[in-house]
N, C-alpha and C positions, 0 to 999 in steps of 0.2 A: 458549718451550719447550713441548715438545707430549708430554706423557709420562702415561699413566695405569698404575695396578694394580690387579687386580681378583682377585676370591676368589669362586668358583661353582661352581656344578652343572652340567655339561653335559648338555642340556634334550634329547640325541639323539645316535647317533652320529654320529662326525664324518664328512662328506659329502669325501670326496677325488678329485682329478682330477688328473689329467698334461699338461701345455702339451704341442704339438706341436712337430717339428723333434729335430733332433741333441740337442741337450741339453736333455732332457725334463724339467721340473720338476714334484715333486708343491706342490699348492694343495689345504691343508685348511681348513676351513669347519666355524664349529660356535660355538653360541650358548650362551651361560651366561647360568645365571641367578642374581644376585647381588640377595641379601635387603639392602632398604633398612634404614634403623636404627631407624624409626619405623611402626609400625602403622597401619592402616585399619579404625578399627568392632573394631578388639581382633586383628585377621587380620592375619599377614605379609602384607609385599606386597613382592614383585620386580623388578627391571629385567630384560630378555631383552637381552644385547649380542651383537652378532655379532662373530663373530671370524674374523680369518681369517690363514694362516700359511702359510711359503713352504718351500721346501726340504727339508734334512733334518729339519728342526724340525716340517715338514709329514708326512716318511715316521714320524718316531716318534710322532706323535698318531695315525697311521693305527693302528700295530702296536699301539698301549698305550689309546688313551682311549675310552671308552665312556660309554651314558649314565647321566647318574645320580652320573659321580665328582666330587669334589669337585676342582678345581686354582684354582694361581695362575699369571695373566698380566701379563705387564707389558707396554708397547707404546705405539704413540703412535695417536691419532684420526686419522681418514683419511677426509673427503667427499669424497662425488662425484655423477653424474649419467650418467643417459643417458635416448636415445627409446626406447618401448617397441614394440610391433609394432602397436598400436592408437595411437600416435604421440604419448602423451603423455608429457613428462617425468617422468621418477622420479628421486630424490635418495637418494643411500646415504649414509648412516655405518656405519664400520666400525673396529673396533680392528685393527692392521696389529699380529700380535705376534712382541714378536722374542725375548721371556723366556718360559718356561712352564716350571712344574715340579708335580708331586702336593702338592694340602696336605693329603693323607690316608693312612694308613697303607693296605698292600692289606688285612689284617686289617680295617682299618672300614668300609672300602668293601665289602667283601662282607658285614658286620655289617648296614650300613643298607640293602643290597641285601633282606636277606634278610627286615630288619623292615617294608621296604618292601611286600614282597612279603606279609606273614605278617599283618601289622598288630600283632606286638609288640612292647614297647616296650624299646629296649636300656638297657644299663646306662645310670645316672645319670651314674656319672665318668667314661665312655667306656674302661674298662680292664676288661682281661680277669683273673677271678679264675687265682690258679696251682696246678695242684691238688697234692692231698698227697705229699708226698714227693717232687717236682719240684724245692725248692729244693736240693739236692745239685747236681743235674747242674747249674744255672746258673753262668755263668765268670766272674760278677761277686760273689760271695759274701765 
C-alpha cells in the first residue's frame, strides 16, 4: 500500500500549468513544509515535500492556496527520473495528491499572516476574544 498524510505550510504559492491539446488539464505544484516531531540544537526542523495535484483539485489550489497556509494532504509517493539538459540523471519524489483540504481556519491564517509579518505574538489558545455585548447576537446561546 502506498498512502501518506501530511499537515504543512506551503513554503510558496502554488506554481500552476495547463497540458496541451483538447482537454486541457491544470497541474499544480507546491511544497510544504511539515515540522518533524523532534528538535535540532533546541530549533524546529522541517521536511520540504513536494507536491503535486491534477485537475479540478489542481484549479482549486490555484483559486484558494497561497503561502504561508497551513493544509492537509493525503496521497500516495511517486518516483521517478529523468535526463537533464547537461545529460545527467536526476530522480524525483513527489506526493501525487488526491485528498487536500485547509487545516486552518481563514481567521488564523490571516492571524499568523499578520504576526508573521508584524513579529507579534498571537494569542496562546489560538481563539479570538468576543467583545462586549456580542454574545446576544450569537445563534448558539
Amino acid at each position: 500500500m502506498n498512502k501518506t498524510v501530511l499537515m504543512g505550510r506551503l513554503t510558496a504559492d502554488p506554481q500552476v500549468r495547463y497540458s496541451q491539446g483538447d482537454n486541457a488539464t491544470a497541474v499544480a505544484r507546491y511544497t510544504l513544509a511539515v515540522n518533524r516531531k523532534f528538535k535540532k540544537d533546541g530549533e524546529p526542523t522541517a521536511d520540504f515535500i513536494p507536491c503535486v495535484v491534477f485537475g479540478r483539485s489542481a484549479e482549486f489550489t490555484e483559486k484558494y492556496f497561497r503561502k504561508g497556509m497551513q493544509v492537509a494532504v493525503s496521497g500516495r509517493i511517486q518516483t521517478g527520473s529523468y535526463t537533464n539538459k547537461d545529460g545527467n540523471k536526476v530522480y524525483t519524489t513527489d506526493v501525487v495528491v488526491e485528498e487536500q483540504e485547509f487545516a486552518e481556519s481563514k481567521a488564523a491564517n490571516q492571524q499568523n499572516q499578520q504576526s508573521a509579518g508584524s513579529g507579534s505574538i498571537p494569542a496562546s489558545d489560538g481563539f479570538m476574544s468576543i467583545p462586549d455585548g456580542m454574545d446576544e447576537e450569537l445563534p448558539f446561546n
